[in-house]
C-alpha positions as CSV (number, residue, x, y, z in Angstrom):
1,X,-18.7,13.8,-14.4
2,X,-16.9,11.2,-15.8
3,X,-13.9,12.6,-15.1
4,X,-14.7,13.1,-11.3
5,X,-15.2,9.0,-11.2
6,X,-12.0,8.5,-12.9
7,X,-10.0,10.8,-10.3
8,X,-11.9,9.2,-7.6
9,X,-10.8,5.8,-9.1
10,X,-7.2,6.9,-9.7
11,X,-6.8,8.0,-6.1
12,X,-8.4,5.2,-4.5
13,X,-6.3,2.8,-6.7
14,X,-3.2,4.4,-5.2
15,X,-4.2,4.6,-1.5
16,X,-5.9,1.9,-1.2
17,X,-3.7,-0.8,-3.5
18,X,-4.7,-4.2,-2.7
19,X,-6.2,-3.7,0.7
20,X,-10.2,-4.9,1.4
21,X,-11.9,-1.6,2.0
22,X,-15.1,0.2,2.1
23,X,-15.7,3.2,0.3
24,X,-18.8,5.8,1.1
25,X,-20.9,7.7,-1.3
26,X,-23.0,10.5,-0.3
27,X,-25.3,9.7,-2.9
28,X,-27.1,6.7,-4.2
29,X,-26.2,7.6,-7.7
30,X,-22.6,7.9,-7.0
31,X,-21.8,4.2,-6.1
32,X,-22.1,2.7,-9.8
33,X,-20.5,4.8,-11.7
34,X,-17.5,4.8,-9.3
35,X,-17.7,1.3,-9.1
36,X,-17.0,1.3,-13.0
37,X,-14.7,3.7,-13.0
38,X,-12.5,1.0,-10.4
39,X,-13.1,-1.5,-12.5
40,X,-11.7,0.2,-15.5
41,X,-8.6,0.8,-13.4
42,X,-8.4,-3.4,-12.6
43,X,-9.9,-3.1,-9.2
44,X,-12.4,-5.8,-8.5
45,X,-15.7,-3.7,-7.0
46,X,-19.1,-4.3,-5.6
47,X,-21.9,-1.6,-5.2
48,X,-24.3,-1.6,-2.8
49,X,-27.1,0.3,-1.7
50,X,-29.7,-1.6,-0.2
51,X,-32.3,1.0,0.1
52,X,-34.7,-1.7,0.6
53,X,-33.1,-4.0,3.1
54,X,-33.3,-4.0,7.0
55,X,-30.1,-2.9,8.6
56,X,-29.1,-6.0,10.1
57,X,-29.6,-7.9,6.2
58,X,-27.2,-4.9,4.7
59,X,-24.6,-5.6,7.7
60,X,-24.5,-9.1,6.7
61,X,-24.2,-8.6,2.9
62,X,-21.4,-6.6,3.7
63,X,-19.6,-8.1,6.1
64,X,-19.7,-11.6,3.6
65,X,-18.5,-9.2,0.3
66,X,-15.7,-7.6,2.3
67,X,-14.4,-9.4,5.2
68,X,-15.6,-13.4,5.1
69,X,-12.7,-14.9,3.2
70,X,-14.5,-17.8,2.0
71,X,-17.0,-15.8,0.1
72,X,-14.9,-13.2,-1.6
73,X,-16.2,-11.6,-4.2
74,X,-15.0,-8.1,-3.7
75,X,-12.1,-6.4,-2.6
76,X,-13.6,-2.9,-2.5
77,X,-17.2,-1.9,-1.3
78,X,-18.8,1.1,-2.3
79,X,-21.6,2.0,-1.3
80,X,-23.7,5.0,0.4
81,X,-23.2,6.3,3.7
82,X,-27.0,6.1,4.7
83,X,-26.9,2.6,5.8
């Protein structure tokens, strides 16, 4: 499975270069072992699932991770596609 991650990472890493983006998981368990595997390629990551958060608290986590300059932490997102 490892190996999945790091193709995963690999491709993402050339697609996506330096561009903020958002990358969905179908599963829960998916999002942190891709987020390491992005970090072991130099891509600064966050993962996020949220499965206890209202919708409109997970919206705003993301949107300040990804897209508010002043609070960068991340330039890639990955998290699950049940939002």
């Amino acid at each position: 499975t490892t190996d999945y991650y790091t193709f995963i990472a690999d491709y993402l890493a050339e697609v996506l270069g330096n561009n903020r983006s958002i990358v969905y998981t179908n599963l829960v368990k998916d999002d942190a072992p891709l987020a390491i595997a992005l970090k072991e390629k130099g891509i600064n990551n966050s993962s996020y699932h949220g499965k206890n958060l209202s919708s409109h608290d997970k919206l705003k986590i993301i949107g300040n991770l990804c897209f508010d300059d002043s609070k960068i932490q991340a330039s890639l997102m990955v998290c699950t596609s049940a939002l």
